[in-house]
MIZAVEX-65936 format. One record per residue (C-alpha): chain; residue number from 1; x negated, y negated, z negated. Coordinates in steps of 0.001 Angstrom, whole numbers, plus 500000, padded with zeros to 6 digits. Layout:
MIZAVEX-65936
+-------+-------+--------+--------+--------+
! tikol ! kolba !      u !      v !      w !
+-------+-------+--------+--------+--------+
!     A !   NUM !      X !      Y !      Z !
...
+-------+-------+--------+--------+--------+
END
This chain:
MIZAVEX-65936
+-------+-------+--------+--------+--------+
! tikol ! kolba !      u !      v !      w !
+-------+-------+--------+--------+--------+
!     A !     1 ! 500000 ! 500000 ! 500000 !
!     A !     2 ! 498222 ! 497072 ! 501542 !
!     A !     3 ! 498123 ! 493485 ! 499024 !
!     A !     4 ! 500156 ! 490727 ! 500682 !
!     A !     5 ! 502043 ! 488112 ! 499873 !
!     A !     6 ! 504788 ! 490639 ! 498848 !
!     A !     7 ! 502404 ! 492593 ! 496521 !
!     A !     8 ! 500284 ! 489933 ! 495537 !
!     A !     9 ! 497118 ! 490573 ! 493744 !
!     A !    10 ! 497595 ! 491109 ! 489553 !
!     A !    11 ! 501575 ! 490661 ! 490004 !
!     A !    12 ! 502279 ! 493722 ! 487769 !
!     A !    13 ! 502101 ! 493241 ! 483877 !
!     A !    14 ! 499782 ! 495523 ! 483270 !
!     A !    15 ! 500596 ! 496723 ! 479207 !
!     A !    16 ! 503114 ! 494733 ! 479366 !
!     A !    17 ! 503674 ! 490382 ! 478662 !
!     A !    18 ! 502034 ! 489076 ! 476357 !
!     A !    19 ! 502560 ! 486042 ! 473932 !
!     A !    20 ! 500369 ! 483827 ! 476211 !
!     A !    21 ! 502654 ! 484353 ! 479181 !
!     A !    22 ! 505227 ! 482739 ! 477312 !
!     A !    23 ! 506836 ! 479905 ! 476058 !
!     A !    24 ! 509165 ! 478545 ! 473449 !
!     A !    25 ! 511801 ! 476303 ! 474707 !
!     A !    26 ! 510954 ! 473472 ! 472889 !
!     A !    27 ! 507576 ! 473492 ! 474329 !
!     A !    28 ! 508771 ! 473775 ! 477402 !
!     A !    29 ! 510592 ! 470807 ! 476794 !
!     A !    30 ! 507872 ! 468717 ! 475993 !
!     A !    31 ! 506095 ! 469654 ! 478876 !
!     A !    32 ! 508485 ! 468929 ! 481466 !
!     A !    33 ! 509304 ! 465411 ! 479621 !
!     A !    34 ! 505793 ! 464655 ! 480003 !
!     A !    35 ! 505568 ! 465676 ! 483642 !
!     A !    36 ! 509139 ! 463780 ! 484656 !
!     A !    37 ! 507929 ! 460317 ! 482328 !
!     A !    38 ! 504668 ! 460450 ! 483645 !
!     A !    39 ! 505636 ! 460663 ! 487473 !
!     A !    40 ! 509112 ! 459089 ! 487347 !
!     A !    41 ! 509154 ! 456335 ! 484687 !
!     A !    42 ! 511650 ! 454047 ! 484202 !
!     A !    43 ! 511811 ! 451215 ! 481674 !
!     A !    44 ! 508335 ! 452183 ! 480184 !
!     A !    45 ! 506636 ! 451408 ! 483403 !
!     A !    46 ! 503694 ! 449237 ! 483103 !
!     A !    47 ! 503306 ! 446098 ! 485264 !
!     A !    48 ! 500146 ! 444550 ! 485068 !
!     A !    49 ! 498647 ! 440769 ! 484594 !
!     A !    50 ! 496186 ! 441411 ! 487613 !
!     A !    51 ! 495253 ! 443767 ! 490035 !
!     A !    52 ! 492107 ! 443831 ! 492036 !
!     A !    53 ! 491496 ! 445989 ! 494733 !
!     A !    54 ! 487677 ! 446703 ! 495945 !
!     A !    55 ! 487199 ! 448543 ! 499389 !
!     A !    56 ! 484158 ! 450090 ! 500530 !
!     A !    57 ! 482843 ! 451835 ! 503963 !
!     A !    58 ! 478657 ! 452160 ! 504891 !
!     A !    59 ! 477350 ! 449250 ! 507181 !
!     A !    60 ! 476785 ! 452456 ! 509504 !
!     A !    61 ! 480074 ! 452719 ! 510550 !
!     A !    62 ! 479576 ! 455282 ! 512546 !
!     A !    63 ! 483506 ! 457096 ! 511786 !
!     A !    64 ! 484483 ! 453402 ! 513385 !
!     A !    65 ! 486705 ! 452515 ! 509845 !
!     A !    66 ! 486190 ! 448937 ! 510137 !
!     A !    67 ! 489821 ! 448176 ! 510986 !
!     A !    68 ! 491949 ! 451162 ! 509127 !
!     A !    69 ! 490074 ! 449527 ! 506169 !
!     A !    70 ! 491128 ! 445763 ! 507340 !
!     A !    71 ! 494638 ! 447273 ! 507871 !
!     A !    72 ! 494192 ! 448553 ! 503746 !
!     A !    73 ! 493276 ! 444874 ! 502639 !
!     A !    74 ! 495531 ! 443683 ! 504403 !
!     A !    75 ! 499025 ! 445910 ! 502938 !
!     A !    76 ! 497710 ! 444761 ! 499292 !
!     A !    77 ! 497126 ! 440849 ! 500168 !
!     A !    78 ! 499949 ! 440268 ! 501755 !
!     A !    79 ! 502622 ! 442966 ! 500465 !
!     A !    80 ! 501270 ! 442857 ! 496746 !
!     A !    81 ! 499567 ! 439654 ! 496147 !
!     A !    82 ! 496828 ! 441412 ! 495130 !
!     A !    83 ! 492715 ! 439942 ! 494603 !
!     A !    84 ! 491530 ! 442162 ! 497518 !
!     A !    85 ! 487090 ! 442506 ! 498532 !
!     A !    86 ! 485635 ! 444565 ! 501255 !
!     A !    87 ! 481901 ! 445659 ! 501030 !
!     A !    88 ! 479693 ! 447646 ! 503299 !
!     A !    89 ! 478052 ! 449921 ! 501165 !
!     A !    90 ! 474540 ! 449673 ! 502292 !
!     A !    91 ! 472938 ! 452912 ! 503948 !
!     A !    92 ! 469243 ! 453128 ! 503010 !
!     A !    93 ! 468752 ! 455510 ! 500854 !
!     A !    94 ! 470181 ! 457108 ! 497604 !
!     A !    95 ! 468422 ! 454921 ! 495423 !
!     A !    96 ! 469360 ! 451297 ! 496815 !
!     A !    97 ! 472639 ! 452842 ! 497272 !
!     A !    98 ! 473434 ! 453775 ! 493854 !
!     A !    99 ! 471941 ! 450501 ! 492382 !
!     A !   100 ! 474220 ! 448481 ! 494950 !
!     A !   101 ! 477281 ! 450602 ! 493859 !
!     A !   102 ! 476769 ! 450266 ! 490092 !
!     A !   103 ! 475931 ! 446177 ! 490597 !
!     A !   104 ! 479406 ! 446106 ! 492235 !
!     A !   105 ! 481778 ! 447795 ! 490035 !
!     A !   106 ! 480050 ! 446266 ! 487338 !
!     A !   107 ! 481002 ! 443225 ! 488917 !
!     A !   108 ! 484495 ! 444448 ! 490358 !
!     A !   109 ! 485766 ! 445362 ! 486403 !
!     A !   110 ! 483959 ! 442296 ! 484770 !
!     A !   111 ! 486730 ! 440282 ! 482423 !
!     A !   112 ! 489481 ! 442809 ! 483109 !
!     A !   113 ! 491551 ! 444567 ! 480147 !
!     A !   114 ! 494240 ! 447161 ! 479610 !
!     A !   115 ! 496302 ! 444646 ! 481078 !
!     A !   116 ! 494693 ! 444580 ! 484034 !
!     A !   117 ! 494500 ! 447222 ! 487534 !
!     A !   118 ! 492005 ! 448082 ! 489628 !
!     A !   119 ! 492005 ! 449979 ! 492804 !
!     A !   120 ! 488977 ! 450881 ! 494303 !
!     A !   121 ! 489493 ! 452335 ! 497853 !
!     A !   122 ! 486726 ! 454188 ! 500245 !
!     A !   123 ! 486670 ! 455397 ! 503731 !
!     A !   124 ! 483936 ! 457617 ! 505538 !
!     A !   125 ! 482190 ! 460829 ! 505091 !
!     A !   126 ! 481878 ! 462805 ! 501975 !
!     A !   127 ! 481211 ! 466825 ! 500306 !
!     A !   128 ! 481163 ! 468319 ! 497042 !
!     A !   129 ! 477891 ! 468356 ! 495463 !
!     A !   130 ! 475779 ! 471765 ! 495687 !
!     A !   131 ! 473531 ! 471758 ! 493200 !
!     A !   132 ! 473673 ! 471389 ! 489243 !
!     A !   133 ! 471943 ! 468106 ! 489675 !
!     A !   134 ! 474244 ! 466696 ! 492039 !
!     A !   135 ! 478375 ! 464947 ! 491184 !
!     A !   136 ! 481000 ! 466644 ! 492116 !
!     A !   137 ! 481427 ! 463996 ! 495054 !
!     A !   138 ! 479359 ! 462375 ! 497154 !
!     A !   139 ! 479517 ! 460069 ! 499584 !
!     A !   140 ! 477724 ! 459972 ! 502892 !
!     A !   141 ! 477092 ! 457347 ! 505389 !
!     A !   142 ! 476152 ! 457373 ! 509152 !
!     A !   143 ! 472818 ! 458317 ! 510474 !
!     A !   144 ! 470333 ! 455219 ! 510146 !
!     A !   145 ! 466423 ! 455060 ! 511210 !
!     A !   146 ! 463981 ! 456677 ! 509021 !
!     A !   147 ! 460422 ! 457028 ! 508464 !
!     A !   148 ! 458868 ! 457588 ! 512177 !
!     A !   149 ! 461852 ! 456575 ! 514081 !
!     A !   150 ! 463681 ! 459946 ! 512523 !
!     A !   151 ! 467409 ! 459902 ! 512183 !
!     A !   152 ! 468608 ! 460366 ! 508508 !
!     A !   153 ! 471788 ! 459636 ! 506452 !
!     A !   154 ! 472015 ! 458156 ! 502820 !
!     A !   155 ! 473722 ! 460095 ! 499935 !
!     A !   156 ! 475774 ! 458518 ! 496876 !
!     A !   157 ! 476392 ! 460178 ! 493806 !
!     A !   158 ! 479928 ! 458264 ! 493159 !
!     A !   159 ! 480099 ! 460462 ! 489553 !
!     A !   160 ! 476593 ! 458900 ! 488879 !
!     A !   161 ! 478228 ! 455274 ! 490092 !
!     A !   162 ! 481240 ! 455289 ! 488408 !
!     A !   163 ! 479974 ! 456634 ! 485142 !
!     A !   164 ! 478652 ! 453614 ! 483588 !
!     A !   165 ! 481641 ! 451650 ! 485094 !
!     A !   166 ! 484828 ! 452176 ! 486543 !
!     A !   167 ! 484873 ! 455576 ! 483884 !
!     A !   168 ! 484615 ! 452919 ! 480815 !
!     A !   169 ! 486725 ! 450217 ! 482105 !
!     A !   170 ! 489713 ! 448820 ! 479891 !
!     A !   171 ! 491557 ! 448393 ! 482917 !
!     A !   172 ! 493653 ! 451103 ! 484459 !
!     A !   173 ! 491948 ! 452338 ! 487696 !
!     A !   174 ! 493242 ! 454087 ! 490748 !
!     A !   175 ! 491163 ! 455814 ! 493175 !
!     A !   176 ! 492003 ! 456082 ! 496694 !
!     A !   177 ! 489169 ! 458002 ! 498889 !
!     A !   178 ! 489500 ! 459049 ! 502622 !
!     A !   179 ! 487121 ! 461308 ! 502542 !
!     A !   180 ! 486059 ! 464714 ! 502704 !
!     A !   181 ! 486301 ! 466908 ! 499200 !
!     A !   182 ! 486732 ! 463298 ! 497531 !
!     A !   183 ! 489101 ! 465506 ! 495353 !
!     A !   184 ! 486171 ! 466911 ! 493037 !
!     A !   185 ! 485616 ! 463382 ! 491864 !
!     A !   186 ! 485960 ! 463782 ! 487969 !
!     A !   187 ! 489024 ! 461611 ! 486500 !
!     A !   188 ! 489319 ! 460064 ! 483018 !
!     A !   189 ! 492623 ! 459253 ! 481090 !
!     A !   190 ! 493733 ! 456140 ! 482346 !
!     A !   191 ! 492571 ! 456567 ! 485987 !
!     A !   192 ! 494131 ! 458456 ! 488427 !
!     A !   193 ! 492581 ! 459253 ! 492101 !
!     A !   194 ! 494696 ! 460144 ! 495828 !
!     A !   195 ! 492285 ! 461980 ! 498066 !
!     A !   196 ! 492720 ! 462281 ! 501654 !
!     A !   197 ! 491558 ! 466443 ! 501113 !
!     A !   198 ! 491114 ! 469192 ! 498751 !
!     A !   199 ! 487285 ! 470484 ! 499374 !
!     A !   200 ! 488310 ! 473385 ! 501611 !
!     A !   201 ! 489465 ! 470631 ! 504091 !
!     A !   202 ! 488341 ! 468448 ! 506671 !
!     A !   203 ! 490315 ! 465158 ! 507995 !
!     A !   204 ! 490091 ! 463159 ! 510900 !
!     A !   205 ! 489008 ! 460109 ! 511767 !
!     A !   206 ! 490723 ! 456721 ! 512004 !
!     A !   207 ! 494369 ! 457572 ! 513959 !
!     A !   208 ! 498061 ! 457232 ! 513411 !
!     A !   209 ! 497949 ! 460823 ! 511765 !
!     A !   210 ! 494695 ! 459920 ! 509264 !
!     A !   211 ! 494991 ! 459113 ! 505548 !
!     A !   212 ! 494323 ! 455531 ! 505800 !
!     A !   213 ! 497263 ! 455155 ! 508438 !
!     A !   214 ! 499523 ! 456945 ! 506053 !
!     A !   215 ! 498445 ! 455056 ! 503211 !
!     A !   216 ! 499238 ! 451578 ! 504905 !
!     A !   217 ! 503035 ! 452957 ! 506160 !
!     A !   218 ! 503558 ! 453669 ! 503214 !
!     A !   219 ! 502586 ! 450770 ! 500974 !
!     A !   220 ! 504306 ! 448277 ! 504096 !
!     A !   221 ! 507574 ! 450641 ! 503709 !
!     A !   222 ! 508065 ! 449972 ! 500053 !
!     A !   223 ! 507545 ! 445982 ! 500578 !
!     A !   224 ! 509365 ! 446193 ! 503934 !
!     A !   225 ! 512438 ! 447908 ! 501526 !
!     A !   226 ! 511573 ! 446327 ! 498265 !
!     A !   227 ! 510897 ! 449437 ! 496062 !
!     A !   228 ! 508487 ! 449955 ! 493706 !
!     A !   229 ! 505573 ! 453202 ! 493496 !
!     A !   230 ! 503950 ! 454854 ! 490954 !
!     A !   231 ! 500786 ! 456618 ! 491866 !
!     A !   232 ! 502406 ! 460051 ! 491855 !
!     A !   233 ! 505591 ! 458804 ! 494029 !
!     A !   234 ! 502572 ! 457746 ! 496614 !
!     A !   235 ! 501600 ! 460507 ! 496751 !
!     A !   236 ! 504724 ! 462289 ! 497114 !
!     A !   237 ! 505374 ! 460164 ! 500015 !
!     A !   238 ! 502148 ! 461558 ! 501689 !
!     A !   239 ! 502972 ! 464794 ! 500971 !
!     A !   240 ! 506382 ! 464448 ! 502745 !
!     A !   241 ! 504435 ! 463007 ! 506054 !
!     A !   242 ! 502004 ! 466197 ! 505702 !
!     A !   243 ! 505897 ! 468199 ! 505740 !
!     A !   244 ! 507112 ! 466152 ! 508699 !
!     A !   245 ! 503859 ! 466464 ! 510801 !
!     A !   246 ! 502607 ! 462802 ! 510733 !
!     A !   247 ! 500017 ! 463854 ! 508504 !
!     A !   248 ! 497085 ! 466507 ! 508914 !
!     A !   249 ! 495469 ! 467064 ! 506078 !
!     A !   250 ! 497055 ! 467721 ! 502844 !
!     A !   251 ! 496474 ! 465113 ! 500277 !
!     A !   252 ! 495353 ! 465700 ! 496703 !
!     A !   253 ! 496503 ! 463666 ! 493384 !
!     A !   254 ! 494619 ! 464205 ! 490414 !
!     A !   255 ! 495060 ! 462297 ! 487091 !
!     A !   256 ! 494319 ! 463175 ! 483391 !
!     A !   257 ! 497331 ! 462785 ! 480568 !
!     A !   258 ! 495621 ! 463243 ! 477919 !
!     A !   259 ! 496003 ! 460483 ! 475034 !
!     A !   260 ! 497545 ! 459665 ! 472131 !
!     A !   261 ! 500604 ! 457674 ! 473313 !
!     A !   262 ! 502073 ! 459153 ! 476457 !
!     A !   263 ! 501343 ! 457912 ! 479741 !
!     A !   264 ! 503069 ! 456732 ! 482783 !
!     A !   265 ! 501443 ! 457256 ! 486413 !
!     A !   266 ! 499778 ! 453710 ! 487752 !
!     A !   267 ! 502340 ! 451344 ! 488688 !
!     A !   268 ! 502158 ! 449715 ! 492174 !
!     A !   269 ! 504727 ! 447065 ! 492684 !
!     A !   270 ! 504062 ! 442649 ! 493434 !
!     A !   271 ! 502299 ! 440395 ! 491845 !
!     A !   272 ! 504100 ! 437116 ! 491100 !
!     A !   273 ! 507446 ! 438156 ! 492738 !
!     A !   274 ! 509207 ! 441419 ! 493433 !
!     A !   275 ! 511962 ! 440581 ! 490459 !
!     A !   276 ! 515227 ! 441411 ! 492870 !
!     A !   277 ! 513533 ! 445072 ! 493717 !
!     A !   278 ! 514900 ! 448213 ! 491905 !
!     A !   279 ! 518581 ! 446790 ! 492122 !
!     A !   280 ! 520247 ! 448915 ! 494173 !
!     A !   281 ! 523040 ! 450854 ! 492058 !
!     A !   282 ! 522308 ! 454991 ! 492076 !
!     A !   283 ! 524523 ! 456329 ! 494251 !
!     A !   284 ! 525288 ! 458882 ! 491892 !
!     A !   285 ! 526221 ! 457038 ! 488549 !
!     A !   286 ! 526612 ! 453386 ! 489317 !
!     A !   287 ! 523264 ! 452571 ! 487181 !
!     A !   288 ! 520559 ! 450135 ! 487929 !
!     A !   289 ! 517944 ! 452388 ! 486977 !
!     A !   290 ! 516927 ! 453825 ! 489811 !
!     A !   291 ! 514216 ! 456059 ! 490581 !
!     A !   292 ! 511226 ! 453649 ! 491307 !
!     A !   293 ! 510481 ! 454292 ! 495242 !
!     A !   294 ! 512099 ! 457963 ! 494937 !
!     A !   295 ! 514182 ! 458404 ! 497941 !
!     A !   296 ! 516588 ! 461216 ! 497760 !
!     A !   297 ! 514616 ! 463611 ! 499440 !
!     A !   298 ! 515949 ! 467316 ! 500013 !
!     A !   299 ! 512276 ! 468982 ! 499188 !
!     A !   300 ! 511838 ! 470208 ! 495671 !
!     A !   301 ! 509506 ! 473110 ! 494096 !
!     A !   302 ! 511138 ! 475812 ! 492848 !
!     A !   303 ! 509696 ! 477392 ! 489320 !
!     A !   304 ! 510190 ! 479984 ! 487023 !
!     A !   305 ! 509887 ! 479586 ! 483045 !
!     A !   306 ! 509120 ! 482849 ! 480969 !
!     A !   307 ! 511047 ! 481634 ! 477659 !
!     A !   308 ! 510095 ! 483383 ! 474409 !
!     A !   309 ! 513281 ! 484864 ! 472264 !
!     A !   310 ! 515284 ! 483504 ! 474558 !
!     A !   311 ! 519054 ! 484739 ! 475397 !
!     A !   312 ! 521817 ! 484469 ! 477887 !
!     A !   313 ! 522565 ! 481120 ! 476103 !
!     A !   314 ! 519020 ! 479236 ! 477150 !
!     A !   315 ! 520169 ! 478406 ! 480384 !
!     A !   316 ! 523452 ! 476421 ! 479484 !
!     A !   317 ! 521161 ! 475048 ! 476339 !
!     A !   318 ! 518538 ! 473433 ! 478824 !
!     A !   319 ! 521098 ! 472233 ! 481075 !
!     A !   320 ! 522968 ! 470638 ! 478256 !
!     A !   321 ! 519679 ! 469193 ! 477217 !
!     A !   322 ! 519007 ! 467635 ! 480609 !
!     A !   323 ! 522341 ! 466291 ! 480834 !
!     A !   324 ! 522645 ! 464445 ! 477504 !
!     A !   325 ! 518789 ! 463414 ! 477155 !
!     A !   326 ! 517456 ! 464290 ! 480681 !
!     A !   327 ! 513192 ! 463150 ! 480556 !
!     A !   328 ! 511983 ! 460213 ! 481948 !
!     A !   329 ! 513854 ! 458670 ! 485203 !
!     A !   330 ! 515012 ! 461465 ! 486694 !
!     A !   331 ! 518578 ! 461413 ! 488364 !
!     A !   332 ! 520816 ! 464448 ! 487053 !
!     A !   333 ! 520169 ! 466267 ! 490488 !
!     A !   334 ! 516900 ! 465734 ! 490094 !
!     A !   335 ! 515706 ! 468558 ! 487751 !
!     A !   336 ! 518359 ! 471832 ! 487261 !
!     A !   337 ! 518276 ! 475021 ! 485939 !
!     A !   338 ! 519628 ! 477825 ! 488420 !
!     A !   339 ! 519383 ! 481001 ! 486740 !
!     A !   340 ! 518217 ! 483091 ! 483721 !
!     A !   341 ! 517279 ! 486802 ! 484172 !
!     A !   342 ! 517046 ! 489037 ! 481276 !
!     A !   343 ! 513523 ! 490637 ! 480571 !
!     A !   344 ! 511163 ! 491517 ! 477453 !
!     A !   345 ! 512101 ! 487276 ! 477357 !
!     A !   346 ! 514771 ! 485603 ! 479613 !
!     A !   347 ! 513348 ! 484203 ! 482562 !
!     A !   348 ! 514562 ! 480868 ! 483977 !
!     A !   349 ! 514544 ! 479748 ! 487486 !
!     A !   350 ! 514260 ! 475421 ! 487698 !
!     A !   351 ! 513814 ! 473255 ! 490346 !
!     A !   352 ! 512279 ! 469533 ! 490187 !
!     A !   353 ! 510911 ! 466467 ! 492205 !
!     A !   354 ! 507630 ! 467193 ! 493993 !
!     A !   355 ! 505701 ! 464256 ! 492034 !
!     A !   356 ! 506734 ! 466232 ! 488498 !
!     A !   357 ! 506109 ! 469429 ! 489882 !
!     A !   358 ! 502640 ! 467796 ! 490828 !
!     A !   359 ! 502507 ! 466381 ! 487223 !
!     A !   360 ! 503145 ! 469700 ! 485213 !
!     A !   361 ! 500744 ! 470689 ! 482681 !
!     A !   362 ! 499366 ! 474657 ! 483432 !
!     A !   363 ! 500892 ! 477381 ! 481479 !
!     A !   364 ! 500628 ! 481006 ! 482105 !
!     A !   365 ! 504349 ! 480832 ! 481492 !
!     A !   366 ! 505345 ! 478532 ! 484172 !
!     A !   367 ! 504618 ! 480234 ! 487708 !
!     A !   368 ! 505367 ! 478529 ! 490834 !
!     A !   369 ! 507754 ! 479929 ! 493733 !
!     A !   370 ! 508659 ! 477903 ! 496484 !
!     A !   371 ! 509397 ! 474399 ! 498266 !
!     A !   372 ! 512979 ! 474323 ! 499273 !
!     A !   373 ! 515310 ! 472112 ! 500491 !
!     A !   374 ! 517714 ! 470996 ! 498256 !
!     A !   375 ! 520408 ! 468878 ! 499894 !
!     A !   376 ! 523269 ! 467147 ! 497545 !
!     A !   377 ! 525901 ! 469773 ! 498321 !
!     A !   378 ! 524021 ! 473033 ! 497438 !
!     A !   379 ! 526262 ! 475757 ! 495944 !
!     A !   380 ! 526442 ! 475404 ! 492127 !
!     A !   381 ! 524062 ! 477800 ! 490506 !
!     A !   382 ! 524991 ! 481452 ! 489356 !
!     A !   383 ! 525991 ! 481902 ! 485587 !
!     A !   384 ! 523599 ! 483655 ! 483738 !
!     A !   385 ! 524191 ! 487774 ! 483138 !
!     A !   386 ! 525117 ! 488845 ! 479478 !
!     A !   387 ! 522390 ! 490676 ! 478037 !
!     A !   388 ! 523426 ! 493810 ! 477559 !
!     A !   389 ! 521983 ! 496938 ! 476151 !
!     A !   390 ! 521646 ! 498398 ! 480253 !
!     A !   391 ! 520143 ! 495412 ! 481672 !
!     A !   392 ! 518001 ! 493623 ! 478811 !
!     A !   393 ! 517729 ! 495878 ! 475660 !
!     A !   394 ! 515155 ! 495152 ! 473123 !
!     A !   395 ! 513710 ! 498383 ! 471616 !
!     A !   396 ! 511592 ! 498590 ! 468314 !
!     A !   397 ! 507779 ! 497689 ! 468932 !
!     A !   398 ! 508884 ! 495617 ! 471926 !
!     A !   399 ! 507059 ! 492365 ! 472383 !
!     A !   400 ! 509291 ! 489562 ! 472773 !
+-------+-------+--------+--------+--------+
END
């Protein structure tokens, strides 16, 4: 019996579940209230005093970025009212690089605070690094002349540049690289980073199916239509031009929850104006609190939630839960609860925005399933079997 997709590697529970592969519900709670606040926020969003936006490509531009990264400067200036500065990076030699790099950040985050946002945006080549002394991402410029007239290509440690700056910062910081494996660069609580790839991928170059075009139809849609965007919503939106073709590589989000307070995902909306967007009722309930920038889109990720002691009651407890204190900003179709199967623990099924499901903490509890499409008028979900003796009987010495 060949492994597939069907028979996937480790699927059977060998000696049985164990505790780890469960959850309580409460937990479980917690976790998807953090996802949903984090990616969908509402009231608690943050808008900030200032936002400054830095954007860097080599002087040997030899990918040709010059005017994807003009078109960049210019969605932030004129749609956000943001401080926007392009640099070349200078391309001779690891050394001068990384000095220039660390002089500029320095200089980008100088008299900023936690009131404050910074975006620092880069376009050209990059890979993971290879060895133990290398960052996880560096970035690489366009062939330059060398010693003796031979061709050679200057490497950036951005771990090693951001370190000392951008990683201590007050200021909230978002990362946006087009890059190769840009996705490896390491993220600190605060800061969040959209990469063009994961580093199994490659992208293109500048065109109307690259990251940087994406980026800028985006950022002009939400102005164009007066919504606002948090970081994971973004990023949602790419993912939904990777879905419709108009995108070719698959973008990565990566951000870091940890803290003592809980967190909402970087908040993108104008500077000095912008007060009349985010007033368009819910077509649902009549509210004003819409979901910032979330479009009623029909793709969702379907999940499944091992839940410890749990019963043929779990499922209408969770969906009474979500009705009468439903997490963050999500709209009641948002996030549901399908169906509950009876095993050593009940098993729920739950389906929930892509820039939640992208926000979940990992638990060997909570497995993924699919992306489906889940228009308005879907069939209402199956009631939950009784447990009975036949189909979910607990013996002695079973682990629950």
């Amino acid at each position: 019996m060949a492994l597939s997709s069907t028979r996937p590697l480790g699927a059977f529970p060998v000696g049985g579940f164990n505790s780890q592969d469960q959850i309580n519900v409460e937990e479980f709670k917690s976790i998807l209230t953090t996802a949903c606040g984090f990616a969908l926020p509402s009231d608690k969003t943050k808008k900030y005093n200032r936002v400054k936006v830095l954007l860097t490509y080599w002087d040997e531009d030899d990918l040709n970025v010059k005017n994807e990264v003009a078109r960049v400067s210019d969605a932030f200036r004129l749609g956000y009212n943001y401080t926007c500065r392009t640099e070349q990076i200078p391309a001779r030699g690891h050394e001068a690089a990384l000095t220039w790099m660390n002089r500029t950040l320095l200089e980008f985050m100088t008299g900023t605070d936690s009131n404050d946002l910074l975006i620092f945006y880069y376009a050209g080549h990059g890979r993971g690094g290879q060895t133990p002394d290398e960052g996880p991402c560096i970035l690489i410029s366009g062939e330059y002349p060398g010693y003796h007239g031979m061709k050679v290509d200057t490497e950036l440690d951005f771990a090693a540049a951001k370190k000392p700056t951008l990683d201590t910062a007050a200021a909230d910081v978002l990362y946006l690289l087009d890059s190769c494996q840009a996705a490896t660069a390491g993220i600190k609580p605060g800061k969040e980073l959209i990469a063009a790839c994961a580093v199994e991928s490659r992208i293109p170059g500048p065109s109307r199916k690259s990251f940087t075009a994406g980026l800028v139809q985006e950022l002009n849609s939400a102005v164009t239509n007066q919504y606002f965007l948090t970081a994971a919503q973004l990023f949602f939106k790419m993912l939904e031009k990777v879905h419709k073709g108009d995108l070719e590589s698959i973008p990565v989000h990566v951000e870091t929850m940890v803290g003592p307070q809980p967190r909402t995902s970087i908040f993108l909306a104008p500077l000095g104006g912008g007060d009349t967007w985010n007033e368009s009722p819910d077509p649902l309930t009549g509210s004003n609190r819409v979901p910032l920038g979330h479009k009623r889109s029909e793709l969702r990720a379907m999940l499944h939630v091992r839940i410890r002691n749990g019963d043929a009651n779990t499922l209408r407890q969770l969906s009474q839960w979500l009705t009468t204190d439903r997490p963050g900003n999500v709209e009641p179709t948002g996030v549901s609860f399908e169906y509950a199967a009876p095993a050593t623990s009940i098993i729920i099924v739950f389906i929930i925005p892509i820039p939640a499901y992208y926000s979940l903490q990992d638990h060997p509890a909570i497995s993924f399933m699919t992306f489906v499409c889940w228009p308005e008028s879907a069939m209402p979900a199956p009631q939950p079997p009784a447990l009975t003796p036949s189909s979910g009987a607990r013996r002695e010495g079973d682990e629950n």
